[in-house]
py3Dmol code that shows the C-alpha trace and the ligand (Angstrom):
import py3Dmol

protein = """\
ATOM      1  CA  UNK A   1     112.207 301.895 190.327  1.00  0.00           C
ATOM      2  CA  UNK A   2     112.801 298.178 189.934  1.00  0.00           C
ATOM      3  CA  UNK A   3     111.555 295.080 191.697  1.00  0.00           C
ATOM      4  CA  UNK A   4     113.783 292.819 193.473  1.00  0.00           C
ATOM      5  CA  UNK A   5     112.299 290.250 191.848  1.00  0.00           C
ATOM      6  CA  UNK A   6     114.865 287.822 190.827  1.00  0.00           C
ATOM      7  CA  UNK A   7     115.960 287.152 194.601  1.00  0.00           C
ATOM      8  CA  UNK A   8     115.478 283.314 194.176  1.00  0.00           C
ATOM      9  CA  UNK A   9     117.179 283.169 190.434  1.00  0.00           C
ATOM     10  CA  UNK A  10     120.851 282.478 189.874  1.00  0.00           C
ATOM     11  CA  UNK A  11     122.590 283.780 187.334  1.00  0.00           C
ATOM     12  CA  UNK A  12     126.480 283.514 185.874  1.00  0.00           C
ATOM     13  CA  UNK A  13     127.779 285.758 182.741  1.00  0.00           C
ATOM     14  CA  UNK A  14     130.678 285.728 181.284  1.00  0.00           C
ATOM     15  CA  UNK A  15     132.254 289.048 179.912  1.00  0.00           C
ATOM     16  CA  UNK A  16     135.139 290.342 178.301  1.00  0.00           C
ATOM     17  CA  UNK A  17     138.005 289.020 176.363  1.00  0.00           C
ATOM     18  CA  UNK A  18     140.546 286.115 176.608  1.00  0.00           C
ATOM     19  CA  UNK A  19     144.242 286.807 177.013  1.00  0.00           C
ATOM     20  CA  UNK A  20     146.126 283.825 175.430  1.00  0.00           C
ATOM     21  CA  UNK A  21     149.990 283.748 176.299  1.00  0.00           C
ATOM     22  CA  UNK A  22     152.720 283.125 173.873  1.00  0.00           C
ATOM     23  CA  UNK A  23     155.299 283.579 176.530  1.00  0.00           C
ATOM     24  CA  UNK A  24     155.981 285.775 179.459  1.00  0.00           C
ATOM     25  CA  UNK A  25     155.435 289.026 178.340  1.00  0.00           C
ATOM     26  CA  UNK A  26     153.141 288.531 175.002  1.00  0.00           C
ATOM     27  CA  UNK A  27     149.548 287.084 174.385  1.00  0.00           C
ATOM     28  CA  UNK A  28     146.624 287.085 172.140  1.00  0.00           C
ATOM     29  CA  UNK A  29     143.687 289.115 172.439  1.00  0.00           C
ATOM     30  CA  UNK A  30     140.801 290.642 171.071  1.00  0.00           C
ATOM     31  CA  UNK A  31     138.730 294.138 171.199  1.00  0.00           C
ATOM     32  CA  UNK A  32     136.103 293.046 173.473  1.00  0.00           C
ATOM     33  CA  UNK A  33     135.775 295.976 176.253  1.00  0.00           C
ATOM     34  CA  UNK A  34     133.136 293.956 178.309  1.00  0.00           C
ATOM     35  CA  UNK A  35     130.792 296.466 178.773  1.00  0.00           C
ATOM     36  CA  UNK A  36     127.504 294.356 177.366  1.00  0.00           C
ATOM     37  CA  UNK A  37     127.797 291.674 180.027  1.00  0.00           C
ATOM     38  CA  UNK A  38     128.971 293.994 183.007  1.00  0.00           C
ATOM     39  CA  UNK A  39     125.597 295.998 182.045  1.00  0.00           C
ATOM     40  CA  UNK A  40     123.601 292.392 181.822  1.00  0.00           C
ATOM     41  CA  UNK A  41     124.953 291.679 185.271  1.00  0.00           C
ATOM     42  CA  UNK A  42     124.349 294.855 186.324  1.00  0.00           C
ATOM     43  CA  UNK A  43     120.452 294.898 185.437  1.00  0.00           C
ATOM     44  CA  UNK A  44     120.387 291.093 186.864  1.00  0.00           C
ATOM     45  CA  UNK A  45     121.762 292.386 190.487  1.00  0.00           C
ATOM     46  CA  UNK A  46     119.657 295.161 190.665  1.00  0.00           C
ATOM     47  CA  UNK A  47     116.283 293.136 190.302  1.00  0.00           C
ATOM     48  CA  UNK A  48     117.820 291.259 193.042  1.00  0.00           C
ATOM     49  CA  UNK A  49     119.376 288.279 191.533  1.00  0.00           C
ATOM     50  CA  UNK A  50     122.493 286.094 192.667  1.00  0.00           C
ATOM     51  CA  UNK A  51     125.028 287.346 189.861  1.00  0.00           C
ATOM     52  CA  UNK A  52     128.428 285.494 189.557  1.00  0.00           C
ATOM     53  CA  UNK A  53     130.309 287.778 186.859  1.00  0.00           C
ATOM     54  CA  UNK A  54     133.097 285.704 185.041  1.00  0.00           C
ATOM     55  CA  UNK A  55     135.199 288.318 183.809  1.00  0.00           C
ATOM     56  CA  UNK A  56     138.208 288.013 181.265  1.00  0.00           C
ATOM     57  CA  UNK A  57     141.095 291.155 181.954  1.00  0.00           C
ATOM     58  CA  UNK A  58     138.769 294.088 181.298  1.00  0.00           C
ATOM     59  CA  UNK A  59     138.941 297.885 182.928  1.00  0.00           C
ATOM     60  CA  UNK A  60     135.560 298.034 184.398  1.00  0.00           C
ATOM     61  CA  UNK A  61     134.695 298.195 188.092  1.00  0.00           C
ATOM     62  CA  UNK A  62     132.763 296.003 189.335  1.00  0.00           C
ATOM     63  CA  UNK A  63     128.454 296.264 189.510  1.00  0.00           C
ATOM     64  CA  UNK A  64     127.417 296.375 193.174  1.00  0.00           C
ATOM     65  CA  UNK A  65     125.462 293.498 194.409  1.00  0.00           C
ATOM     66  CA  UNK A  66     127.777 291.001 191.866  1.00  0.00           C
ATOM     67  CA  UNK A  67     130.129 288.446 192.855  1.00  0.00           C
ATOM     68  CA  UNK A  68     133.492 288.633 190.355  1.00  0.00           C
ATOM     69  CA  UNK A  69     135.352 285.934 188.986  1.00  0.00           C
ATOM     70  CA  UNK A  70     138.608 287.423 187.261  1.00  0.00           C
ATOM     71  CA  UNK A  71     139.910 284.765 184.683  1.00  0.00           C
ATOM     72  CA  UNK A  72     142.725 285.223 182.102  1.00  0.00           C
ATOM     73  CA  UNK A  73     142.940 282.415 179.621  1.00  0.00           C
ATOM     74  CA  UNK A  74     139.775 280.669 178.133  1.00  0.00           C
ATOM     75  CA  UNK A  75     140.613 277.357 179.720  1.00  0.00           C
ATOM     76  CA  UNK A  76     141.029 279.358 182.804  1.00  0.00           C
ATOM     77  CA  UNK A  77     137.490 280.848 181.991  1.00  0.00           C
ATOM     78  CA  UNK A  78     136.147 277.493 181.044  1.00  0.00           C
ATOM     79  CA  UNK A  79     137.295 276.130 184.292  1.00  0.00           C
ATOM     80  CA  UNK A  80     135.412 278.631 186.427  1.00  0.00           C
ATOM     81  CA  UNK A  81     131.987 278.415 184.194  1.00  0.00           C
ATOM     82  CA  UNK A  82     132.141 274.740 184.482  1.00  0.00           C
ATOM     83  CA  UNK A  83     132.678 275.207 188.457  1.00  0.00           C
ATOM     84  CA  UNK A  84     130.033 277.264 188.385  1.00  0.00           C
ATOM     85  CA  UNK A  85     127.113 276.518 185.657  1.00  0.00           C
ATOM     86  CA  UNK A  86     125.920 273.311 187.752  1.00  0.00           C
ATOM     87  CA  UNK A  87     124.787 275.385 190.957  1.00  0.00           C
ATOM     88  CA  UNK A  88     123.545 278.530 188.500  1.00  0.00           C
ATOM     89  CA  UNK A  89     119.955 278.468 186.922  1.00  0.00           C
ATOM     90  CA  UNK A  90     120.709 280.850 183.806  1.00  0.00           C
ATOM     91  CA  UNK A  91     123.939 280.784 182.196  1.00  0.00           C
ATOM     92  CA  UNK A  92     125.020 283.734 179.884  1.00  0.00           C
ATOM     93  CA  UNK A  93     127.944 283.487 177.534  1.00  0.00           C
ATOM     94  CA  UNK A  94     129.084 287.514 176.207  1.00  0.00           C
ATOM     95  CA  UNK A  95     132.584 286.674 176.952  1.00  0.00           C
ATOM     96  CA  UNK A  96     134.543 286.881 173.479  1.00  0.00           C
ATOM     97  CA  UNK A  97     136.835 283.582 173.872  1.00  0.00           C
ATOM     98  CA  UNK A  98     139.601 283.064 171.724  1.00  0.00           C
ATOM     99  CA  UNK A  99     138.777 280.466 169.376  1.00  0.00           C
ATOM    100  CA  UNK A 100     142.567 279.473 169.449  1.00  0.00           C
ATOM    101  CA  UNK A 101     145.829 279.767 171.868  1.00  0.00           C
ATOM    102  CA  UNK A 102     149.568 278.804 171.013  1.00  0.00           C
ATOM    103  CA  UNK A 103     150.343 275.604 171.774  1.00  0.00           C
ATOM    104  CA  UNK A 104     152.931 276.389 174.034  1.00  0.00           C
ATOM    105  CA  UNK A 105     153.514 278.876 175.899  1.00  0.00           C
ATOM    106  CA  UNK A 106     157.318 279.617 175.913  1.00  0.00           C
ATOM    107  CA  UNK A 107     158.955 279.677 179.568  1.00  0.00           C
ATOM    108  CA  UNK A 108     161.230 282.561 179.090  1.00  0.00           C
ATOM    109  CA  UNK A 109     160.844 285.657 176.426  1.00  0.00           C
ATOM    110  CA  UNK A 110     161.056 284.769 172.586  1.00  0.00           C
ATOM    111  CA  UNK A 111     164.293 286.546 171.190  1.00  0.00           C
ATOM    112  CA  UNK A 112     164.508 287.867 167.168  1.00  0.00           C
ATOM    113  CA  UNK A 113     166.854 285.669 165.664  1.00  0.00           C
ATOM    114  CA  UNK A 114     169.029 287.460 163.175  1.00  0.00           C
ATOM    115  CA  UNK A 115     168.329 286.802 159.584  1.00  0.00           C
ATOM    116  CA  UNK A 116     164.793 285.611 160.318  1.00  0.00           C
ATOM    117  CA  UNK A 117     162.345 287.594 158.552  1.00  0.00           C
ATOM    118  CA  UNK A 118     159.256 285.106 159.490  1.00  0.00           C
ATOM    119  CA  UNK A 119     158.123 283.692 162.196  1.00  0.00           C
ATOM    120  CA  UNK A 120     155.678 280.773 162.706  1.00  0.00           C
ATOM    121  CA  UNK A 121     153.212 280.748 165.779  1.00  0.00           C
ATOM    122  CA  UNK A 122     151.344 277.156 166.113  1.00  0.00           C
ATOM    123  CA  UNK A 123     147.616 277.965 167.488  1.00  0.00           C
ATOM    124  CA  UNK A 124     145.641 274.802 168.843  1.00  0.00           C
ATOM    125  CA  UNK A 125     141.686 274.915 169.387  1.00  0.00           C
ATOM    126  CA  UNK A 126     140.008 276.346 173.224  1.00  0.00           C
ATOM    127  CA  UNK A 127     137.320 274.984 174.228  1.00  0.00           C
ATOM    128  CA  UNK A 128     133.903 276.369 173.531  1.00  0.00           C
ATOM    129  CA  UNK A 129     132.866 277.573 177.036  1.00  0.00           C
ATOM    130  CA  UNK A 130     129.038 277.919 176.440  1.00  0.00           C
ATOM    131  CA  UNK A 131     128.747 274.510 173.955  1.00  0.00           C
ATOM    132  CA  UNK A 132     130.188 272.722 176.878  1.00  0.00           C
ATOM    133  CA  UNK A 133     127.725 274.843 179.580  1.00  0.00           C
ATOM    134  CA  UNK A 134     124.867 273.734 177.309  1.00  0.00           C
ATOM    135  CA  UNK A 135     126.072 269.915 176.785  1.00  0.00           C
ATOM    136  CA  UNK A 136     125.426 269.149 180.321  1.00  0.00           C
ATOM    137  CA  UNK A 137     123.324 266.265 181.461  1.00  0.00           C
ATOM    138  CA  UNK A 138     122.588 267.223 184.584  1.00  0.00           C
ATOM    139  CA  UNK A 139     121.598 270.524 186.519  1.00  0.00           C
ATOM    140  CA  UNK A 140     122.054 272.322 183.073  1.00  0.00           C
ATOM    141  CA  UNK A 141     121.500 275.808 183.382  1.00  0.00           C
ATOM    142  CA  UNK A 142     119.439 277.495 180.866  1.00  0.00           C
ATOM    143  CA  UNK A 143     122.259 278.365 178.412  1.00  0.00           C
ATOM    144  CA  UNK A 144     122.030 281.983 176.397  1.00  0.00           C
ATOM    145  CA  UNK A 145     125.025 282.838 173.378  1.00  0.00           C
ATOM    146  CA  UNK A 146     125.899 285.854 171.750  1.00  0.00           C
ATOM    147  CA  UNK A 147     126.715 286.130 168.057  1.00  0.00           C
ATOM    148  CA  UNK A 148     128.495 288.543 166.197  1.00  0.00           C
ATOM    149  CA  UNK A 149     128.256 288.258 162.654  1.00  0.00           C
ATOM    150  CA  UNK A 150     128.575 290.824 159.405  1.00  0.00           C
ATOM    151  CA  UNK A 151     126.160 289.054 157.361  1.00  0.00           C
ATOM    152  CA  UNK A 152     123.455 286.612 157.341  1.00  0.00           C
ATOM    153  CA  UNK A 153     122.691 287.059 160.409  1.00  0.00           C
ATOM    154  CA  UNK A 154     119.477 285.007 161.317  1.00  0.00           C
ATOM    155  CA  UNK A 155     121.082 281.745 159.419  1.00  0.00           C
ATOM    156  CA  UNK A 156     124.138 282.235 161.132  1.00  0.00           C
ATOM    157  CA  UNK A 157     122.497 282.893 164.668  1.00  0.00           C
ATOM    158  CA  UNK A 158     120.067 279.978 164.313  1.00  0.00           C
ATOM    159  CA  UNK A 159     122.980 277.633 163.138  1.00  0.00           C
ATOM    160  CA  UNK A 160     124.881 278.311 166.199  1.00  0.00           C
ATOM    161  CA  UNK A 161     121.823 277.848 168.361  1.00  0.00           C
ATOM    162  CA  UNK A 162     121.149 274.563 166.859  1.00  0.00           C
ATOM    163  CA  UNK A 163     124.782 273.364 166.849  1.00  0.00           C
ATOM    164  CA  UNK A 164     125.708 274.537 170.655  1.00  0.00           C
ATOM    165  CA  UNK A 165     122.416 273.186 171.886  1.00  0.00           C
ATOM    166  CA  UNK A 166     121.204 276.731 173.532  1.00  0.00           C
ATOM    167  CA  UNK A 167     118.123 278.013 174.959  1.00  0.00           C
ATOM    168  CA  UNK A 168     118.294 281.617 173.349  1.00  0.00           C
ATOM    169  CA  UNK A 169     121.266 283.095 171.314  1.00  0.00           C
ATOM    170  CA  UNK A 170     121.463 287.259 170.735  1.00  0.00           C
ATOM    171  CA  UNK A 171     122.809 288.304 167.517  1.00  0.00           C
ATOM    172  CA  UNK A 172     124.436 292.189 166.821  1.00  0.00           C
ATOM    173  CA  UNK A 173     125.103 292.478 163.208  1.00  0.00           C
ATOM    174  CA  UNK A 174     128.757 294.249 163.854  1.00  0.00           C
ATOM    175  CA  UNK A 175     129.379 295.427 160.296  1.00  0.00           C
ATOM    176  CA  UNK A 176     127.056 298.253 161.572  1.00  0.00           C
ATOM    177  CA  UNK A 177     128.684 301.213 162.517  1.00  0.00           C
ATOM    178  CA  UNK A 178     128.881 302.003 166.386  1.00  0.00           C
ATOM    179  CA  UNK A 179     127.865 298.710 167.149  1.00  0.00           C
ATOM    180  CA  UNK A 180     129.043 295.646 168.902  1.00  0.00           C
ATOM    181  CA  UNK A 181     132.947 295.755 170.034  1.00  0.00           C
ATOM    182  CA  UNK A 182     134.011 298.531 172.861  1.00  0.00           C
ATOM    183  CA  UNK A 183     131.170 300.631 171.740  1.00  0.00           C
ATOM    184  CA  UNK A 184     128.568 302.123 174.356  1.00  0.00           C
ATOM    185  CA  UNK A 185     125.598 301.107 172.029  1.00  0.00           C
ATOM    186  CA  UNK A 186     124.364 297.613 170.915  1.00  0.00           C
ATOM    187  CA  UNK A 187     121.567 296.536 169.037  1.00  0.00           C
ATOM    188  CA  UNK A 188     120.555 292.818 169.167  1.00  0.00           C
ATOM    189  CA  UNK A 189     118.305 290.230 167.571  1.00  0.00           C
ATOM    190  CA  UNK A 190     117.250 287.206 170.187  1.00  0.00           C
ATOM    191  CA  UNK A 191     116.161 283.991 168.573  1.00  0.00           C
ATOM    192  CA  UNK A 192     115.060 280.950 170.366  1.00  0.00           C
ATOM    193  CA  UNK A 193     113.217 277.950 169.167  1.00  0.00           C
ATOM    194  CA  UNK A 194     110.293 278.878 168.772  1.00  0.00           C
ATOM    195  CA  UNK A 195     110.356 282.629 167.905  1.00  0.00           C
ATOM    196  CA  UNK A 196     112.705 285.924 167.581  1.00  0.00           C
ATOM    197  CA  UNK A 197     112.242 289.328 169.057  1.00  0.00           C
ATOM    198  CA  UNK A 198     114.243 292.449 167.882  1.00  0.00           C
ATOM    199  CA  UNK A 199     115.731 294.783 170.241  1.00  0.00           C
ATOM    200  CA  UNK A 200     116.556 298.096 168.801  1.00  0.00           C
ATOM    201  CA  UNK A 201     119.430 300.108 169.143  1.00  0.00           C
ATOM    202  CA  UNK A 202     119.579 301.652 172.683  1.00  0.00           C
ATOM    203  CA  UNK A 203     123.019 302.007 175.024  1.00  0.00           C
ATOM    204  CA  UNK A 204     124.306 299.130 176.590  1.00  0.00           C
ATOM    205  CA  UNK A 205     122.896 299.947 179.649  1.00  0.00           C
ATOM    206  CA  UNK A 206     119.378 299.962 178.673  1.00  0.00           C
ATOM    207  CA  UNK A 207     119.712 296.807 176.308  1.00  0.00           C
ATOM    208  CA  UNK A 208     121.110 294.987 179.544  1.00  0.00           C
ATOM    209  CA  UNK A 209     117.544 295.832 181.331  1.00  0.00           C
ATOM    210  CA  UNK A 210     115.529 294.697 178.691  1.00  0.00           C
ATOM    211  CA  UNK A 211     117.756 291.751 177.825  1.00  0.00           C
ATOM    212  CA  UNK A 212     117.068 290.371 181.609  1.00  0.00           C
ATOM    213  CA  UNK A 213     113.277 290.930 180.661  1.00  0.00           C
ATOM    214  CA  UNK A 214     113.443 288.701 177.703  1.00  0.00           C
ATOM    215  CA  UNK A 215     115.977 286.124 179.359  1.00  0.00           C
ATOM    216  CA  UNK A 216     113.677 285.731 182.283  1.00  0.00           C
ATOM    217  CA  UNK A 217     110.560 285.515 180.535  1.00  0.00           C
ATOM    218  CA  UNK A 218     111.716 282.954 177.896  1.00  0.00           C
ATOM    219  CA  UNK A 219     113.425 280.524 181.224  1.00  0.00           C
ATOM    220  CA  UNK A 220     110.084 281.062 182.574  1.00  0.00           C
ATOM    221  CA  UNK A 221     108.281 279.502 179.668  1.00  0.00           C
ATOM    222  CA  UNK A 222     110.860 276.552 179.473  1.00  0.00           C
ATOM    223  CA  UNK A 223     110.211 275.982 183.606  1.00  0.00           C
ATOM    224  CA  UNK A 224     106.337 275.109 182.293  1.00  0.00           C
TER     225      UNK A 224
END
"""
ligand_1 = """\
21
LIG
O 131.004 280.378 167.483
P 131.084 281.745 168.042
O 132.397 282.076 168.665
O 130.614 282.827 167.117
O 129.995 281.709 169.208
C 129.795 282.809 170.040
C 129.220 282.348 171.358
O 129.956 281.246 171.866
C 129.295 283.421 172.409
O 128.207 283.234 173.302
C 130.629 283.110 173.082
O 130.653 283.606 174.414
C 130.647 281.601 173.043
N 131.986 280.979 172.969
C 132.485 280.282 174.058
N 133.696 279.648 173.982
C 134.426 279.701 172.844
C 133.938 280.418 171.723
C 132.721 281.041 171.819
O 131.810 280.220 175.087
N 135.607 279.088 172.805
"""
view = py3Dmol.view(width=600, height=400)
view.addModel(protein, "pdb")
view.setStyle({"model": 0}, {"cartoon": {"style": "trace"}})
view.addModel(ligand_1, "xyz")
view.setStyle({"model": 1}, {"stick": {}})
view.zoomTo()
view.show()
């Protein structure tokens, strides 16, 4: 049994991977499967919170209780967090954006060209969804990242939480095996400001329930 104690908290995730066109019927992508932030979301809406879920093109269905957001690109993604971080009190970035898309997306398919052995694809920078979540002046939710990293992982995590001006970032060391990307197991280290708290390996499911815990407790003590 869980409280529905979160009824007057809102809360927006994003999840999943970004699908970057290079023309009609290509794109860029990544391995993300979106399973840690559907479970996040998932554990939010069942202690009763307001969950917006802004998912990139995963195969999940969708957690009852949790309003759905389907984006494609990361500028489409970065649109809909930006509509929505303002009128959300905890924001929580597990999306895996592309860091990059091509810088133009061709109209009709690309065709070989005989004789052509290389091609050149020109990639220009997205934006960074949560850094721009986190810059806001006004009605700034609290802002939670995600790292992954294969090494160094508390200098790494604490760097980004410095540089994207966040409230809490969770780090999974994915050179472990079974880890991280598409698996059904996570383990994560949170650090905030002030402190660090390991959570052990444990499916995503449960890690989603404890993760709310932490999330909650440490907007709590920011509120004070
Ligand atoms: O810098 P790095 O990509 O490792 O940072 C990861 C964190 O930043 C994650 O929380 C991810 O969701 C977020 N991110 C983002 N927009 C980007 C790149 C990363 O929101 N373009």
């Amino acid at each position: 049994f869980q409280p529905a104690d979160l009824s007057n908290i809102k809360i927006a995730i994003t999840a999943g991977p970004t699908r970057e066109s290079i023309d009609p019927v290509r794109y860029l992508t990544n391995h993300s499967s979106g399973k840690m932030g559907y479970a996040i979301a998932e554990a939010a809406a069942k202690r009763g919170a307001h969950v917006t879920l802004i998912s990139g093109p995963v195969n999940l269905a969708t957690p009852a209780n949790v309003e759905r957001v389907d984006t494609d690109s990361a500028e489409q993604m970065h649109q809909a967090a930006m509509d929505a971080a303002t009128n959300h009190d905890i924001f929580i970035s597990c999306a895996a954006v592309a860091d990059f898309r091509p810088a133009e997306i061709a109209t009709q398919k690309m065709k070989k060209k005989s004789g052509e052995d290389e091609m050149v694809l020109r990639l220009v920078k997205n934006p960074d969804i949560v850094a721009s979540v986190a810059g806001l002046t006004e009605q700034r939710p609290f802002t939670v990242g995600f790292a992954a990293e294969t090494q160094d992982v508390e200098q790494y995590a604490r760097g980004k939480l410095s540089r994207k001006n966040l409230d809490l970032i969770c780090a999974n060391d994915v050179s472990q095996q079974g880890l991280g990307f598409n698996s059904d197991s996570n383990a994560l280290h949170l650090y905030w400001p002030e402190g660090d708290k390991a959570l052990p390996l444990a499916s995503k499911h449960e890690l989603g329930q404890q993760l709310i815990s932490e999330i909650i407790d440490q907007f709590k003590a920011k509120q004070h």
